[in-house]
C-alpha positions in Angstrom: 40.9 -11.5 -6.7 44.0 -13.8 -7.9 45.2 -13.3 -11.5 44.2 -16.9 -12.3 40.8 -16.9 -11.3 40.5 -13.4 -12.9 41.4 -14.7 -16.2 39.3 -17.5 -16.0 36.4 -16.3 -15.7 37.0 -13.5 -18.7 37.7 -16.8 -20.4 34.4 -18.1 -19.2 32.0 -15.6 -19.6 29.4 -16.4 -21.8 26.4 -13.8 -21.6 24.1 -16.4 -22.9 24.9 -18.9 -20.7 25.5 -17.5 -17.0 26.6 -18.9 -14.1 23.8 -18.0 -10.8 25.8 -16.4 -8.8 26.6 -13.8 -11.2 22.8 -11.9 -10.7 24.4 -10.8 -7.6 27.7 -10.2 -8.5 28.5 -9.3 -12.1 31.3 -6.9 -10.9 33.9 -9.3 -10.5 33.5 -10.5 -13.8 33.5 -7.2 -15.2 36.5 -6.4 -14.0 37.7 -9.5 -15.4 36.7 -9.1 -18.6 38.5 -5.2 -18.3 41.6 -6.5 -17.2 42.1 -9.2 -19.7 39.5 -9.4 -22.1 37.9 -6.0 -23.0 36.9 -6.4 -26.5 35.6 -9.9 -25.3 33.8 -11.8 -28.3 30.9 -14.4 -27.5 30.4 -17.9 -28.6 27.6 -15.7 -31.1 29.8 -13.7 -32.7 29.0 -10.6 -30.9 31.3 -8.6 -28.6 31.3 -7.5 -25.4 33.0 -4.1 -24.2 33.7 -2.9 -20.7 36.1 -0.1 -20.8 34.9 3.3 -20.5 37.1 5.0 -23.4 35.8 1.9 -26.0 32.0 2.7 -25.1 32.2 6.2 -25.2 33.8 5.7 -28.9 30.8 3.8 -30.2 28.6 6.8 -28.5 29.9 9.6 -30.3 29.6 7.7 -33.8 26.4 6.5 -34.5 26.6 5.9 -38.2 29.7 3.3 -37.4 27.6 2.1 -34.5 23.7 1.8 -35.5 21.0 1.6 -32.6 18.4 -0.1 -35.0 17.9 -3.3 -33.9 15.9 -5.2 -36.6 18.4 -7.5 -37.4 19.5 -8.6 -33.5 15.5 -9.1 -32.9 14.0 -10.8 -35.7 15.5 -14.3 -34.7 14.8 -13.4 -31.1 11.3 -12.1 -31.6 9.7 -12.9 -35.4 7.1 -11.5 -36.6 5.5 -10.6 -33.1 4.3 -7.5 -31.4 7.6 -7.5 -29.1 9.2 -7.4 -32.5 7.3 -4.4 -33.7 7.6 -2.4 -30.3 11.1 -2.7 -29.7 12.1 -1.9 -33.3 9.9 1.1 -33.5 10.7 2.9 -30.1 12.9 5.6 -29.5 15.8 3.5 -27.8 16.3 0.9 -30.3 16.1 3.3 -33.4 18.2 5.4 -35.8 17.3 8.7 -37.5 14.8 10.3 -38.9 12.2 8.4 -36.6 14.8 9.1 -33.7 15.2 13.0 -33.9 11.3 13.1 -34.5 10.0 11.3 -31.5 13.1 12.5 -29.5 12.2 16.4 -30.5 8.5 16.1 -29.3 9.5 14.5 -26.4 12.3 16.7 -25.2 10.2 19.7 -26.0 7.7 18.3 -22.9 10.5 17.9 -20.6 12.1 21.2 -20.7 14.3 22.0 -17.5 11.0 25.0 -16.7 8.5 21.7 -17.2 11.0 19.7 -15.1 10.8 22.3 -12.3 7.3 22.6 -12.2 6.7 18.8 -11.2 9.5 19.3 -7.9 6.2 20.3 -5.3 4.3 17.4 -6.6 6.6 14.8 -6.7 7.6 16.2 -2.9 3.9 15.5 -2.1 3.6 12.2 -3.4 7.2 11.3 -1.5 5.6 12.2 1.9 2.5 10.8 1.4 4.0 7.6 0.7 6.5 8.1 3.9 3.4 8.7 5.9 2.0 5.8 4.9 4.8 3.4 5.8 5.5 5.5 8.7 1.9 4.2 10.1 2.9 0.4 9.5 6.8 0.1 10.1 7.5 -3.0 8.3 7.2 -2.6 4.3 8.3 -3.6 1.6 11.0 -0.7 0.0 9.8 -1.8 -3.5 6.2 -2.2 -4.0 5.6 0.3 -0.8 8.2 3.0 -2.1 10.1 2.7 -5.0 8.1 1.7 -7.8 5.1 4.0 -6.8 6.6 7.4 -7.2 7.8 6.8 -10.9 4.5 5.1 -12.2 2.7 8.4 -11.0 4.9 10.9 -12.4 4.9 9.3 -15.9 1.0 8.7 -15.4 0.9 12.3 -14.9 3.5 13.1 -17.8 0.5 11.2 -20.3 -2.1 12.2 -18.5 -2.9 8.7 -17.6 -6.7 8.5 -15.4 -5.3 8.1 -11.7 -7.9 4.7 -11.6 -6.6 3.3 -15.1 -2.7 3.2 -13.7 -3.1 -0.1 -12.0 -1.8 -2.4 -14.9 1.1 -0.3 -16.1 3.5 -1.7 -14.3 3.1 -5.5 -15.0 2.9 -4.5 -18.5 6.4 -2.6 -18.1 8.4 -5.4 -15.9 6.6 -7.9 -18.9 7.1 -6.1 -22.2 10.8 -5.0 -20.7 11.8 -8.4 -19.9 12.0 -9.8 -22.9 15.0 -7.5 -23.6 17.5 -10.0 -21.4 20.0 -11.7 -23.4 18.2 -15.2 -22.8 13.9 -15.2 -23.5 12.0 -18.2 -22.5 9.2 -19.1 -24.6 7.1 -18.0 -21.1 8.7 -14.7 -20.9 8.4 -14.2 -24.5 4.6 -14.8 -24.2 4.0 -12.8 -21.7 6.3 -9.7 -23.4 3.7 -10.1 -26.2 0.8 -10.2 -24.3 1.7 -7.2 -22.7 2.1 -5.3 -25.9 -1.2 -6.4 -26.8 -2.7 -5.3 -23.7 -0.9 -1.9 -23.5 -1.9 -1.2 -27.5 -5.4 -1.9 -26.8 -6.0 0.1 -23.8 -3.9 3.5 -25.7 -6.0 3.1 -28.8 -8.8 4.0 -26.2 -6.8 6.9 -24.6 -5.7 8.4 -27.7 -8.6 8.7 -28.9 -10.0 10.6 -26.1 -7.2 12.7 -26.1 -7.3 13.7 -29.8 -11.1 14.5 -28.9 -10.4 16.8 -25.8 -6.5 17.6 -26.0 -4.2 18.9 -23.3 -1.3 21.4 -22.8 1.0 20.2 -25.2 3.6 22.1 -22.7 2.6 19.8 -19.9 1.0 16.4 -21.0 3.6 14.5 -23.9 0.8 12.6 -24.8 -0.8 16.0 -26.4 2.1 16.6 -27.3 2.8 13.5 -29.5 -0.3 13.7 -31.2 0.3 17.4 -32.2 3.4 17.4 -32.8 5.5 20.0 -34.0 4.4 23.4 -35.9 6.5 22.2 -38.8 4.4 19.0 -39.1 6.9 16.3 -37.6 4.4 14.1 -36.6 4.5 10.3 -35.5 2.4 7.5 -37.4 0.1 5.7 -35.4 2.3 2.8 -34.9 5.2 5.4 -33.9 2.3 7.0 -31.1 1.6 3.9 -30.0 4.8 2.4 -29.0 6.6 5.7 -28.4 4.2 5.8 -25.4 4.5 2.2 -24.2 8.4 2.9 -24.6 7.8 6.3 -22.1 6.2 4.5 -19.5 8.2 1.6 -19.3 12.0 3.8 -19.4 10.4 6.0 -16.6 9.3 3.4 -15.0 12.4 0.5 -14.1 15.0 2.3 -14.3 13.7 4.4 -11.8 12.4 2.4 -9.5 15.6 0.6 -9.5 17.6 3.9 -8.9 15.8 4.4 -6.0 15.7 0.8 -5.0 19.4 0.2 -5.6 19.9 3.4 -3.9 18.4 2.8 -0.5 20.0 -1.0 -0.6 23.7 0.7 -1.1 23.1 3.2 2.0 22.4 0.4 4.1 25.1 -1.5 3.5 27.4 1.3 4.1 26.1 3.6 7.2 28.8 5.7 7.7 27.7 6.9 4.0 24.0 6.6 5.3 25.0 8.6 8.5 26.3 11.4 6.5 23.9 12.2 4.1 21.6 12.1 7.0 23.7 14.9 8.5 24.6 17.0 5.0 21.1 16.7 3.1 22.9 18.6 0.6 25.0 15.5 -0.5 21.8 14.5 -2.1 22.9 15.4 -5.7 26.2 14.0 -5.4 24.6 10.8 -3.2 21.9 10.3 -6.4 25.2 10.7 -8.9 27.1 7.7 -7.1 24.4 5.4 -6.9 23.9 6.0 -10.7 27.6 4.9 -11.0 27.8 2.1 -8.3 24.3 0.5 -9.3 23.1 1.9 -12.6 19.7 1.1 -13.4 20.5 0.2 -16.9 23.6 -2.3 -16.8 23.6 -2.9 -20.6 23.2 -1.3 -23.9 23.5 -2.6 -27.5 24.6 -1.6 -30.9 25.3 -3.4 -34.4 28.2 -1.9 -37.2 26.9 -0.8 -40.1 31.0 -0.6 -41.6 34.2 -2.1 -40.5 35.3 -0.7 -37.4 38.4 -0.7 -35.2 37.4 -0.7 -31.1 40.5 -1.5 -28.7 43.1 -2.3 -31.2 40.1 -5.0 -32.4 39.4 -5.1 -35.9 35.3 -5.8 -36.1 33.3 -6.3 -39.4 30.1 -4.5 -40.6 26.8 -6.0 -38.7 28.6 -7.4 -35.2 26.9 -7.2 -32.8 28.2 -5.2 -29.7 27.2 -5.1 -26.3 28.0 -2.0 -23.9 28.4 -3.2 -20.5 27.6 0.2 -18.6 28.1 -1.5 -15.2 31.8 -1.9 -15.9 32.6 1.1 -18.3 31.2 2.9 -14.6 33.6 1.3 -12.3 36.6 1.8 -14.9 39.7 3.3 -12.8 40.9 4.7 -15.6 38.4 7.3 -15.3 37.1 6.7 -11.5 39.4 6.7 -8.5 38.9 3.7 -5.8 36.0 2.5 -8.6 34.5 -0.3 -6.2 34.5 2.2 -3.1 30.7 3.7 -2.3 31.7 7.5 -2.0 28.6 9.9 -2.0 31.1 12.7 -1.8 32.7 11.4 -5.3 33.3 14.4 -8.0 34.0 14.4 -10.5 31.3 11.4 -11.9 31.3 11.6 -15.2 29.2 7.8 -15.0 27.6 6.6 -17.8 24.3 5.3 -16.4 22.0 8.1 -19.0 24.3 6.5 -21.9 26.1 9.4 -24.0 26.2 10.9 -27.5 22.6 11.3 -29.6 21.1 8.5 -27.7 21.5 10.0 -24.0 18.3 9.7 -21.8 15.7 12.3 -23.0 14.4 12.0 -19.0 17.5 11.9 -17.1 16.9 15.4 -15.4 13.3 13.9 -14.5 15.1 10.6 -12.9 17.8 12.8 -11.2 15.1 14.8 -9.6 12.5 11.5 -8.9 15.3 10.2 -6.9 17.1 13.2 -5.0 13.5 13.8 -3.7 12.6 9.9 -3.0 16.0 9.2 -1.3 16.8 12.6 0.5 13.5 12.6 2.0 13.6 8.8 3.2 16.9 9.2 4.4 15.6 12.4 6.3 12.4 10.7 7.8 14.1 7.0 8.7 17.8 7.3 9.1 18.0 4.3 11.0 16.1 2.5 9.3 17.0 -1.3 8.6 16.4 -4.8 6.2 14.7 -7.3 7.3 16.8 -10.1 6.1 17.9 -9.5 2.6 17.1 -8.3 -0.5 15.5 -10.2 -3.3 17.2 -9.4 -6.3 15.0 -9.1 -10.2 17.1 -11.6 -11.6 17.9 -9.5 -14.4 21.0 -8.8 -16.6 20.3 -5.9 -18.3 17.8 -3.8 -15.6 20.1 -4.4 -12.5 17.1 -3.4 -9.6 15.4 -5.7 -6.5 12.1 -6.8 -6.9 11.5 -6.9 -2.9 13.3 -5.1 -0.2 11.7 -5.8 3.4 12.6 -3.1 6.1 11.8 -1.8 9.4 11.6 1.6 9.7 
């Protein structure tokens, strides 16, 4: 890309006001914003960072660099159920409640637990392939992708196999009101959601407290237990802790899987040899968490005066980590825009880093070595059927259809 234009749009970018054409590119203008305006401050005050050394900074300190977000969402969401989710879940919170929920989580996905889901996952994969085997046009999304992670955190909460049908509309919903812009329509339906999701958990907790299960196997259990030292969440914490477990299992996911099978296609020689060397699946799953990570965007507010890049930045800014560009930084990643399945080292930052790292990243890493090895291995020739629909999102960077002929 020409200097000039590069700069421009650096000068230009304005994550509250994008141009269209940016859903389907934002990697241009990241690299923009790397080469000339890294520690790039928006018309709001807040700041924007995409180099890979300046995100990793505000990782490792989380008392400079506060994950609460009470302050960003009260304008955004008032005194609203959005509000009360999103500030109470594990994601968007700060010790003690962080360590508590995040210990009685972790303790249910142990890398033994993790193991003992591979054979059923592997049977939901091939049931699904069998069953878009018998049509041969589908849709890679609603067909594939977003079925295999709705199960396994269904199963995770021991969610009734009939009662899964509104989880994800309540997770594409309550998770889209987490994009830099909200209209008042995506707002209501955020809320709704909430509402809907609280309502039907009251119900399942309550069963649950009456007839628990393995603590070892089902986090709901486990929740409600908690710990033998008494760490246990208040029923607000439950509630929302939950929602928040089935909706990160669930899009980011999906989206790995989606933005996965998309990326192979579009470069078959990389396609070809994973079909021939299985075994590149771990590596394979690796680079699509660099080249397309699920999550493009994270966020973080000073609670002191801080210095990021050379920038001097006062307590309570506003910072937005731009994980899609930190990932294709060539400081730290050779060729960055190149596709390599083979890559290695990837130390990518799609799971985040520091205190806040993705509880379930081994359970994502093993959702999609299984959903995209095992695809690749059933339809390696398989092709789109004119092109991808993309979600429209910023901050969940995924296709909401993908037509194919298999």
């Amino acid at each position: 890309m020409p200097r000039p234009i590069s700069r421009l749009l650096a000068a230009n970018f304005d994550l509250l006001n994008l141009p269209s054409d940016f859903y389907a590119d934002p990697f241009s203008t990241y690299l923009a914003l790397r080469e000339h305006e890294p520690v790039k401050r928006m018309p709001n005050g807040s700041v924007f960072l995409t180099r890979y050394d300046d995100l990793i900074a505000v990782y490792k300190n989380p008392k400079s660099f506060s994950s609460d977000k009470k302050l960003e969402f009260k304008p955004k969401f008032g005194d609203s159920l959005l509000f009360e989710h999103h500030t109470t879940s594990l994601v968007f919170s700060d010790p003690p409640l962080h360590t508590r929920v995040r210990k009685l989580i972790s303790g249910a996905l142990t890398p033994r637990a993790i193991a003992g889901m591979e054979d059923g996952l592997i049977s939901l994969v091939d049931t699904l392939l069998d069953r878009m085997a018998a049509t041969g046009s589908v849709d890679l999304i609603d067909d594939f992708a977003s079925a295999i992670p709705i199960e396994v955190i269904g199963n995770l909460l021991d969610v009734p196999v009939n009662e899964r049908a509104p989880l994800r509309d309540w997770s594409l919903a309550i998770l889209g009101a987490l994009e830099p812009v909200v209209s008042p329509a995506v707002f209501e339906r955020g809320n709704q959601a909430v509402a809907d999701f609280i309502k039907y958990l009251e119900t399942l907790i309550a069963h649950r407290r009456a007839a628990p299960g393995n603590p070892d196997l089902d986090v709901l259990t486990r929740l409600i237990q908690g710990e033998a030292d008494g760490e246990r969440l208040s029923p607000k914490e439950l509630l929302h802790n939950c929602i928040f477990l089935l909706n990160a299992g669930h899009e980011t996911t999906t989206n790995l899987i989606g933005n996965g099978l998309v990326a192979l296609h579009d470069h078959p020689d990389q396609k070809a040899l994973l079909a021939s060397q299985p075994e590149l699946i771990k590596t394979a799953v690796e680079e699509i968490l660099r080249y397309e990570s699920s999550n493009q965007l994270g966020n973080r507010i000073t609670t002191e005066n801080v210095t990021i890049g050379g920038i001097s930045l006062p307590s309570q800014t506003q910072i937005t980590l731009c994980i899609g560009a930190a990932n294709r930084d060539p400081a730290h990643f050779d060729d960055p825009e190149r596709f390599d399945i083979c890559r290695s080292p990837n130390r990518h930052l799609a799971f985040g880093s520091g205190t806040h790292v993705c509880a379930g990243m081994s359970l994502a890493r093993l959702e999609g070595q299984i959903a995209i090895g095992r695809f690749i291995a059933r339809f390696p020739d398989f092709k789109l059927k004119g092109n991808p629909v993309r979600s429209g999102r910023v901050r969940f960077r995924g296709f909401k259809q993908i037509p194919a002929l298999l």
